[in-house]
C-alpha positions as a Markdown table, in Angstrom:
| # | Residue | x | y | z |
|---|---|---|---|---|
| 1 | Unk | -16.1 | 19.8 | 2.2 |
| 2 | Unk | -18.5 | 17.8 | 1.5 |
| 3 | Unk | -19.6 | 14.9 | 4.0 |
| 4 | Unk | -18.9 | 11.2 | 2.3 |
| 5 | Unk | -16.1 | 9.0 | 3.3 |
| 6 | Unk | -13.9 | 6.0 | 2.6 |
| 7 | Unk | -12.3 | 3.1 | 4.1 |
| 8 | Unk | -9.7 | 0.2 | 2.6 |
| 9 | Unk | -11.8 | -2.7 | 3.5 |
| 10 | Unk | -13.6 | -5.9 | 1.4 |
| 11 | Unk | -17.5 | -6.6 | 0.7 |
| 12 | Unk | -19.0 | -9.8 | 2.4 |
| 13 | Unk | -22.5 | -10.2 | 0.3 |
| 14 | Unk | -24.9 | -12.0 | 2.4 |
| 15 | Unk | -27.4 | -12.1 | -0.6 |
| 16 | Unk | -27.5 | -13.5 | -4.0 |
| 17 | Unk | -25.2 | -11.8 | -6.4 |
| 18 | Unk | -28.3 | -11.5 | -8.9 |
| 19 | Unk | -30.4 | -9.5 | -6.1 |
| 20 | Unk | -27.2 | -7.0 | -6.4 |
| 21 | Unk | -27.0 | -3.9 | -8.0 |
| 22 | Unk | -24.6 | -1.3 | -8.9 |
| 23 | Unk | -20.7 | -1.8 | -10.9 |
| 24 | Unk | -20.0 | -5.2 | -12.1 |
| 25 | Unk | -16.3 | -5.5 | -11.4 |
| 26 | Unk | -14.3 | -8.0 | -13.4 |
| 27 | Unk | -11.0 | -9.4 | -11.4 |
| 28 | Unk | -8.0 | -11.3 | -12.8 |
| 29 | Unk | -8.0 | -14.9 | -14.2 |
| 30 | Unk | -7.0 | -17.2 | -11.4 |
| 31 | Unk | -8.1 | -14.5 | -8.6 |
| 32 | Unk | -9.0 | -15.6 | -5.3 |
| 33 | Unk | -11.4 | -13.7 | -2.7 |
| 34 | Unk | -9.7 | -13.9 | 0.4 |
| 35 | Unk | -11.8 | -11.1 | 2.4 |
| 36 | Unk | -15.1 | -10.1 | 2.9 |
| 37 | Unk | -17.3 | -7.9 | 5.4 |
| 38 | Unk | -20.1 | -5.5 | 5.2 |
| 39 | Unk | -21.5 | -3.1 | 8.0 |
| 40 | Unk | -25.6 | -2.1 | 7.2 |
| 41 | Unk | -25.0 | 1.7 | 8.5 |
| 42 | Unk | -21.3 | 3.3 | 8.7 |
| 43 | Unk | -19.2 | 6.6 | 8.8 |
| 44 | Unk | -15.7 | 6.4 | 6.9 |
| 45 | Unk | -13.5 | 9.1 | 5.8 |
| 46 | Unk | -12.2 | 8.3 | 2.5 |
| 47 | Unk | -8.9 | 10.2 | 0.8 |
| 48 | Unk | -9.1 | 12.6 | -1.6 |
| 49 | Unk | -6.4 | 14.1 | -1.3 |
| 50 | Unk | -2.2 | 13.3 | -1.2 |
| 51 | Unk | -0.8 | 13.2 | 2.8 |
| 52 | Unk | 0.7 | 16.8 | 3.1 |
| 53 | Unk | 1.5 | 18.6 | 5.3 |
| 54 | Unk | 0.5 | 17.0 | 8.1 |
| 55 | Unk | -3.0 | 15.9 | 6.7 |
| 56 | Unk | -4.8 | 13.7 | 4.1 |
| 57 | Unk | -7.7 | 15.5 | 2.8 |
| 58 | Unk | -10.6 | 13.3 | 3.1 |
| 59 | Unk | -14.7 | 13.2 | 2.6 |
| 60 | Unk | -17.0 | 12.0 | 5.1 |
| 61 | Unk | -19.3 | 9.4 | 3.6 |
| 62 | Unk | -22.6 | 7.3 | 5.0 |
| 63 | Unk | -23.9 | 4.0 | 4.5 |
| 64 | Unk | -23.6 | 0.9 | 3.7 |
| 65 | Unk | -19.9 | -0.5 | 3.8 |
| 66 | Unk | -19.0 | -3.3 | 1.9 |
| 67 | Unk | -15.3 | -4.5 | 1.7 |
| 68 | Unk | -13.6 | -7.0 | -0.6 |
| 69 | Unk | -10.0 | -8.6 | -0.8 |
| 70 | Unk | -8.3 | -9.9 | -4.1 |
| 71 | Unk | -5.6 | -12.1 | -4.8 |
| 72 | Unk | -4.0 | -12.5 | -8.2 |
| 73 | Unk | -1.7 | -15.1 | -9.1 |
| 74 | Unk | 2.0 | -14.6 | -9.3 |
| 75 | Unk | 3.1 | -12.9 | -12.9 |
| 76 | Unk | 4.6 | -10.4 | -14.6 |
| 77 | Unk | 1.8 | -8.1 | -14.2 |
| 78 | Unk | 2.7 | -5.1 | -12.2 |
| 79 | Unk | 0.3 | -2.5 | -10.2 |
| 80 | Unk | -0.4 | -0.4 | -12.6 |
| 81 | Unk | -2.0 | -3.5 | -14.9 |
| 82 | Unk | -4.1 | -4.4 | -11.9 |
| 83 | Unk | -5.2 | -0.4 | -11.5 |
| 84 | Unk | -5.6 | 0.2 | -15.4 |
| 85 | Unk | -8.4 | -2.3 | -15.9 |
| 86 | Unk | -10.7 | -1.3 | -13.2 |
| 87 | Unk | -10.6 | 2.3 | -13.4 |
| 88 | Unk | -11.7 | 1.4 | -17.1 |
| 89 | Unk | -14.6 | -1.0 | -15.5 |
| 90 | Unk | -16.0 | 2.2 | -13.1 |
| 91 | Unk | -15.7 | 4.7 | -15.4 |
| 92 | Unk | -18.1 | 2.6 | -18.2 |
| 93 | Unk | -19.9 | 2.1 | -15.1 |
| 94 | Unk | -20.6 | 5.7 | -14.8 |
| 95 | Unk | -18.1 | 6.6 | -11.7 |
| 96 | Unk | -16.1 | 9.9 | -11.8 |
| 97 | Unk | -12.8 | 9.6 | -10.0 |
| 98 | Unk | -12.3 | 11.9 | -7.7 |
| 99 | Unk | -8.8 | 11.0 | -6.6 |
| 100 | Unk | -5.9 | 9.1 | -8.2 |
| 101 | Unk | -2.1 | 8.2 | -6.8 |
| 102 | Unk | 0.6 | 6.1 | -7.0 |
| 103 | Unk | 3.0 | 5.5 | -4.2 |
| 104 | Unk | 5.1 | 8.7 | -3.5 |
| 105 | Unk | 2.5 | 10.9 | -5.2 |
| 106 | Unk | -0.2 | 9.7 | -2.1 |
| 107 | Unk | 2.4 | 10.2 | 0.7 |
| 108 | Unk | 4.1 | 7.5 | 1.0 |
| 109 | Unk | 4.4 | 5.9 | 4.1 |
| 110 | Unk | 2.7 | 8.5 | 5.6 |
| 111 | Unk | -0.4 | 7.7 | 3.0 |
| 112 | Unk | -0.2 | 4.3 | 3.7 |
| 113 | Unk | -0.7 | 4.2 | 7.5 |
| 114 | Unk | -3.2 | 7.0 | 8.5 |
| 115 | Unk | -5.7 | 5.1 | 6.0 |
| 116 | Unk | -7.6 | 2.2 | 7.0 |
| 117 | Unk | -6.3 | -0.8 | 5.3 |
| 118 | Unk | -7.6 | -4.6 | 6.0 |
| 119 | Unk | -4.8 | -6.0 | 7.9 |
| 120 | Unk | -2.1 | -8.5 | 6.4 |
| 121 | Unk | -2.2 | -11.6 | 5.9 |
| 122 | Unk | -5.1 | -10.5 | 3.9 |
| 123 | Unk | -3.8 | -7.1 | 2.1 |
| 124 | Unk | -0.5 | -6.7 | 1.7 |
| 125 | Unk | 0.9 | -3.5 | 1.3 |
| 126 | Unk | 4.6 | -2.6 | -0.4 |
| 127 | Unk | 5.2 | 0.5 | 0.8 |
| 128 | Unk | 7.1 | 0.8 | -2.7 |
| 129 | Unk | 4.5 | -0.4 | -4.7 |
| 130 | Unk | 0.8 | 1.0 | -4.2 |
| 131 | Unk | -1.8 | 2.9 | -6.0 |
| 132 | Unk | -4.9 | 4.1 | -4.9 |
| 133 | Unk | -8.2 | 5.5 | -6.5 |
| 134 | Unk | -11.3 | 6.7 | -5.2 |
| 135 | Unk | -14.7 | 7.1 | -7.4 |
| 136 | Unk | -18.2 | 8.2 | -7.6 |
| 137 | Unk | -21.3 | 7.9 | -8.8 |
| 138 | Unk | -24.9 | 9.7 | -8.1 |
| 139 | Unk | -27.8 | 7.2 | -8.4 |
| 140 | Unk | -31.7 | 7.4 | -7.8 |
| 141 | Unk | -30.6 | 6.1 | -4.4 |
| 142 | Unk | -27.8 | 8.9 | -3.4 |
| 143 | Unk | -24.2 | 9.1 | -4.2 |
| 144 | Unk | -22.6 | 5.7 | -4.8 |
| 145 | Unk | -18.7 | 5.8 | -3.4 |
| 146 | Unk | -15.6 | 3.2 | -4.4 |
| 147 | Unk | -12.0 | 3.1 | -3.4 |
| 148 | Unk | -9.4 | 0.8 | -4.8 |
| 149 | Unk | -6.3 | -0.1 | -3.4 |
| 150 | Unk | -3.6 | -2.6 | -5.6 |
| 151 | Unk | -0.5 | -3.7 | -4.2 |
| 152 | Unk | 1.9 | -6.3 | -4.8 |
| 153 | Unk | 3.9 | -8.9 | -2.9 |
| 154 | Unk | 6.8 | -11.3 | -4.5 |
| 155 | Unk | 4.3 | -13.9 | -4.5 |
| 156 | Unk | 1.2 | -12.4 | -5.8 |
| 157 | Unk | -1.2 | -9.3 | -6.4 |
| 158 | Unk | -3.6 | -7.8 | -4.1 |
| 159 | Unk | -6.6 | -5.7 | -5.3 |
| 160 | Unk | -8.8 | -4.1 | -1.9 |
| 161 | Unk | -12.3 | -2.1 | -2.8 |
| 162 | Unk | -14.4 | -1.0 | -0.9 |
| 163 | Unk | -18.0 | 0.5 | -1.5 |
| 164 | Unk | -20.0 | 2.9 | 0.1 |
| 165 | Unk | -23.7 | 2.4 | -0.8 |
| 166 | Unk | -25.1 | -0.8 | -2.8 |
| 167 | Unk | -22.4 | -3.7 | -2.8 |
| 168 | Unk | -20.2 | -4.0 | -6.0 |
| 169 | Unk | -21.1 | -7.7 | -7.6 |
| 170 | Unk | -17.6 | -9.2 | -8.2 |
| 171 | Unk | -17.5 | -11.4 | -11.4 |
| 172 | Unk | -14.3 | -14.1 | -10.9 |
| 173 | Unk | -15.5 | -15.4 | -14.4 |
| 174 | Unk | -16.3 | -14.3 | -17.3 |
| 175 | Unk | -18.5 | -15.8 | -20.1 |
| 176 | Unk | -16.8 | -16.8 | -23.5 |
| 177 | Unk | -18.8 | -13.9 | -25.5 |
| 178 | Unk | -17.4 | -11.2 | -22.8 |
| 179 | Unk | -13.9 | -9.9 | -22.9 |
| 180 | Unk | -12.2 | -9.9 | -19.6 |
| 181 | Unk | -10.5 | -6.3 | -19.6 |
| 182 | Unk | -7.3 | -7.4 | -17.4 |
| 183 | Unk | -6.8 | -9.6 | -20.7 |
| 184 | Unk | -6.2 | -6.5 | -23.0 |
| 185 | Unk | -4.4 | -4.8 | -20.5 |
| 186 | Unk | -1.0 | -3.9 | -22.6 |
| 187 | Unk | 2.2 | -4.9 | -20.1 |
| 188 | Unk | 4.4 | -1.9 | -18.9 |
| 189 | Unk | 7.9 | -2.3 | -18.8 |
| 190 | Unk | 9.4 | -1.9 | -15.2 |
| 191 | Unk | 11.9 | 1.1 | -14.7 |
| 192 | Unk | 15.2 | -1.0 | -13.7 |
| 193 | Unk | 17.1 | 1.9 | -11.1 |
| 194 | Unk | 19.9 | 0.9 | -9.2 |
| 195 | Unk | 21.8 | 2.8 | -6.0 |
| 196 | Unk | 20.0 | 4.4 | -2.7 |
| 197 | Unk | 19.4 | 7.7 | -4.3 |
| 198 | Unk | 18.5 | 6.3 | -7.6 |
| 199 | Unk | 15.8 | 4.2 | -6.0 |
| 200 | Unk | 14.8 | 6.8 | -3.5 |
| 201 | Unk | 14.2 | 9.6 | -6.2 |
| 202 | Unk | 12.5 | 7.3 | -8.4 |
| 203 | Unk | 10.5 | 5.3 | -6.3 |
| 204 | Unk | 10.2 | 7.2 | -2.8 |
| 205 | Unk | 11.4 | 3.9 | -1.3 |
| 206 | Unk | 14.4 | 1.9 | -0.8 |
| 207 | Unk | 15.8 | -1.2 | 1.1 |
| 208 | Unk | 19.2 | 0.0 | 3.3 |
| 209 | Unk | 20.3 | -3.3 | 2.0 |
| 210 | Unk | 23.6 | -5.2 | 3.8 |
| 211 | Unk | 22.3 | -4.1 | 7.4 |
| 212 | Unk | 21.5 | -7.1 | 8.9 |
| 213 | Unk | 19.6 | -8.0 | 12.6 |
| 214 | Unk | 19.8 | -10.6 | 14.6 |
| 215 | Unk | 16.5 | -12.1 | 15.8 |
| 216 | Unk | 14.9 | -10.1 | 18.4 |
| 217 | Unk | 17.8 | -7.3 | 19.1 |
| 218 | Unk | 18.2 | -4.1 | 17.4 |
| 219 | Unk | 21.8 | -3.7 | 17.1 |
| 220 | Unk | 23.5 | -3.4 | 13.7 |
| 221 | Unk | 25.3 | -6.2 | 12.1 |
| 222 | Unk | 26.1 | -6.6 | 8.8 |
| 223 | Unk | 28.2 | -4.4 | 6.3 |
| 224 | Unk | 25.8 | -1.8 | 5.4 |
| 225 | Unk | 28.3 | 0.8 | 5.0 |
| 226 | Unk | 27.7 | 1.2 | 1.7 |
| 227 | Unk | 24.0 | 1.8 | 1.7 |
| 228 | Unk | 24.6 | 3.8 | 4.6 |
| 229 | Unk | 27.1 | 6.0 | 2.9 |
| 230 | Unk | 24.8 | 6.6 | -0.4 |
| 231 | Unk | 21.9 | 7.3 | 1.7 |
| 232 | Unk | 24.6 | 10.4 | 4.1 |
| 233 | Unk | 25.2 | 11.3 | 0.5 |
| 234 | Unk | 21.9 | 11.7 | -0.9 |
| 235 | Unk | 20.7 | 13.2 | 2.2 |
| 236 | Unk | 24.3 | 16.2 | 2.0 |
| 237 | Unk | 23.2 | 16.7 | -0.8 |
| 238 | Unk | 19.8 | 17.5 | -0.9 |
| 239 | Unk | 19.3 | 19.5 | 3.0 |
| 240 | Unk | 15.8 | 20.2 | 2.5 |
| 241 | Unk | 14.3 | 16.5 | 1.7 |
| 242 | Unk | 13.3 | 14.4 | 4.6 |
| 243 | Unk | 13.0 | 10.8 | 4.8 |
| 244 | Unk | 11.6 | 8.3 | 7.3 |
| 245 | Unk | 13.3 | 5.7 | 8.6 |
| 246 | Unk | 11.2 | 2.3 | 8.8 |
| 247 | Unk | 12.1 | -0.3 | 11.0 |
| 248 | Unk | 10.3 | -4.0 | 9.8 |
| 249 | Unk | 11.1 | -7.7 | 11.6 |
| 250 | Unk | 10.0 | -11.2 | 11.4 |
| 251 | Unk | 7.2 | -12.5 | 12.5 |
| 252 | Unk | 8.4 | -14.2 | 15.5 |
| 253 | Unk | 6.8 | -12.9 | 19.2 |
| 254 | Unk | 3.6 | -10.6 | 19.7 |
| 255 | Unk | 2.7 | -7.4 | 17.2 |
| 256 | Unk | 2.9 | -5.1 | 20.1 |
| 257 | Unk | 6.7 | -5.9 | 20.8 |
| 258 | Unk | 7.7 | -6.5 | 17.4 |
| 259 | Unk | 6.2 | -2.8 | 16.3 |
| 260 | Unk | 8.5 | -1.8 | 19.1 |
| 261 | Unk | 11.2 | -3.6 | 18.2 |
| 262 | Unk | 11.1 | -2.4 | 14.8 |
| 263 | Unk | 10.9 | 1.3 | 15.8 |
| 264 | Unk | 14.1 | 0.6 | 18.0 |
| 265 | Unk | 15.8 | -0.7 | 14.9 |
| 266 | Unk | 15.1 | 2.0 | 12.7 |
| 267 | Unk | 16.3 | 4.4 | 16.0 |
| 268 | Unk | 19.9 | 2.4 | 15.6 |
| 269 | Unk | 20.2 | 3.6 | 12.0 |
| 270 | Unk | 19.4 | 7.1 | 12.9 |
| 271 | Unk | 21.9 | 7.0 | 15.5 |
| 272 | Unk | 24.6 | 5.8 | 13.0 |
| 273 | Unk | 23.6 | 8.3 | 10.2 |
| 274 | Unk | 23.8 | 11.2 | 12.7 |
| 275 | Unk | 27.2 | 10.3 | 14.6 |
| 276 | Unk | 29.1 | 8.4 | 12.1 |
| 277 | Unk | 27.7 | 9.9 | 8.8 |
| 278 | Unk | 26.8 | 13.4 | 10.1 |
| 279 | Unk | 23.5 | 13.4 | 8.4 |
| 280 | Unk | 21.5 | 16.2 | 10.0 |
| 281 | Unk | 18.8 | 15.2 | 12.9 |
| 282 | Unk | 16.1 | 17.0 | 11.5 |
| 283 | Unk | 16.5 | 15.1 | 8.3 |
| 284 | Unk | 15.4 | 11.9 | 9.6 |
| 285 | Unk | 12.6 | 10.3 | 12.0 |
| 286 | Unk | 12.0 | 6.4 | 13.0 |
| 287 | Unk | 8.9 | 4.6 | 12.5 |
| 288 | Unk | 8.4 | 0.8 | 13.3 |
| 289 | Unk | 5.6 | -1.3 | 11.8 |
| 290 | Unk | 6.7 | -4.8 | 13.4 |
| 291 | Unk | 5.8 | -7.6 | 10.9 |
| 292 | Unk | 3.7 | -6.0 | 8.9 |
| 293 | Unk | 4.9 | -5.4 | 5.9 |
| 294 | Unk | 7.2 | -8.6 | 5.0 |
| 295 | Unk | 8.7 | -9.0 | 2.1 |
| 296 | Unk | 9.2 | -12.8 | 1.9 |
| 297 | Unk | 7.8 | -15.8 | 3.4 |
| 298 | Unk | 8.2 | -16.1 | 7.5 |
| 299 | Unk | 8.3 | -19.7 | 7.1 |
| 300 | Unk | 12.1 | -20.0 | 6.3 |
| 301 | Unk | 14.9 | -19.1 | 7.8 |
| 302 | Unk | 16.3 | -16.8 | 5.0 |
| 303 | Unk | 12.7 | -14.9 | 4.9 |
| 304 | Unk | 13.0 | -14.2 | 8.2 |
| 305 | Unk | 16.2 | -12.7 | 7.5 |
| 306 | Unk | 14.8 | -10.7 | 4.9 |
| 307 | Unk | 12.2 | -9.6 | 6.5 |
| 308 | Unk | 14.5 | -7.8 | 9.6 |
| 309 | Unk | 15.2 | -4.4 | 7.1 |
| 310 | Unk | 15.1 | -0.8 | 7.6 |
| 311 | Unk | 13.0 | 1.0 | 4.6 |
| 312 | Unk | 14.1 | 4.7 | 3.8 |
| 313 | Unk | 10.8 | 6.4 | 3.0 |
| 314 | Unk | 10.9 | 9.9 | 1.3 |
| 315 | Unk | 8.5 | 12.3 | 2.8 |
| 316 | Unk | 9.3 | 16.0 | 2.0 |
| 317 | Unk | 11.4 | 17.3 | -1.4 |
| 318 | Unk | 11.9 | 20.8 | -1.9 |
């Protein structure tokens, strides 16, 4: 394969944007910068490939790193608006894309975390909500390299690039004789599934809602039975998927005991699928990302609440 790579990251420009060349990239009305970094010389590995067995498939790639981090304003725009607009900007830009997924078509949570992404609070990541592109373009300098990475929280978007060779120029504005592209962008209508194996085969991803943990322990409280019971159902019924177990919790104490912490929470629902449910050990596997991942505000009481789950992650159907 060939050599060329790619990372999740931002672009800090440390020169004038006019002295920049290469893709001008047109972001959201209202969006906010929130990142930036850029490394002269590098080596990343970028995807190019869905996880599978075992493996992403990626391509080495040399040179200048830029990375960039975007925040959109709260709306009704979902990822695939934010994904739409600027695969439409690289490709009149002269970039091929090489690789395209949403979601459970990347990997999942498997996708997610063996690729470098720029840690939260600046990208957020719904492991139930993602797409991810990578693109390329040859120049009279070498081969010009872009991955995207859109997200969404409840609170806002998040759009992470990152560029291998000369630094994208990001435009927040744009001038009343230019249309801004996010602006024709027609609205898809959200899929509305309900139930744990609804969700699941839809989405790859659900919430065992009604478990509940109190702060700092991993033992169950809460009525999840129900979630629970769909979830032993889904999994009878369908012996040859697999599915990941994700422990998440608040973002009280350090990242090292909370990742911990989370793992040992996902461990306690394992336990209770295999002995009470008789779901099948082989089935299932716990993960723990600590606070990582939140989906609400650590600020309150009740987002802290939220925020100790346990996502189901799909990760093999046969």
């Amino acid at each position: 394969m060939r050599t060329q790579t790619f990372i999740f990251g931002l672009a800090a420009f440390c020169v004038p944007l006019a002295a920049m060349a290469g893709p001008v990239l047109q972001f959201p009305e209202g969006a906010i910068q929130s990142y930036q970094s850029i490394s002269p010389v590098g080596t990343l590995k970028m995807p190019v490939g869905p996880y599978a067995n075992g493996k992403i498939d990626r391509a080495r790639v040399e040179g200048e790193i830029s990375r960039l981090v975007w925040k959109t304003p709260a709306n009704d725009t979902n990822t695939l608006d934010l994904m739409n607009p600027l695969r439409s900007q690289l490709k009149d830009a002269g970039y091929s894309v090489l690789f395209e997924c949403a979601t459970r078509n990347c990997g999942g949570f498997d996708f997610r975390f063996k690729t470098d992404v720029v840690a939260e609070p600046e990208m957020h990541v719904d492991l139930g909500d993602f797409r991810y592109l990578a693109a390329s373009k040859r120049t009279k300098n070498g081969d010009e390299f872009i991955g995207l990475l859109v997200s969404r929280s409840p609170e806002r978007g998040f759009i992470q690039v990152t560029n291998i060779g000369t630094p994208i120029e990001p435009v927040e504005k744009v001038s009343a004789s230019t249309k801004n592209p996010f602006s024709e962008a027609a609205p898809v209508a959200p899929v509305v599934v309900t139930g744990v194996s609804d969700v699941l085969e839809q989405q790859g991803v659900v919430v065992l809602e009604g478990l509940e943990f109190q702060n700092g322990s991993a033992d169950l409280s809460g009525d999840g039975s129900k979630s629970l019971q769909e979830l032993a159902a889904f999994l009878t019924a369908h012996p040859k998927d697999a599915v990941v177990l994700v422990g998440h919790t608040d973002a009280t104490g350090t990242l090292a005991r909370n990742v911990a912490l989370s793992r040992e929470r996902a461990a306690s629902v394992m336990k209770r699928l295999v002995e009470t449910y008789g779901v099948s050990q082989g089935q299932i596997s716990a993960e723990g990302v600590g606070y990582l991942s939140p989906r609400a505000s650590n600020a309150t009481d009740e987002g802290r609440r939220k925020n100790r789950r346990v996502e189901v992650v799909l990760t093999a159907v046969n």
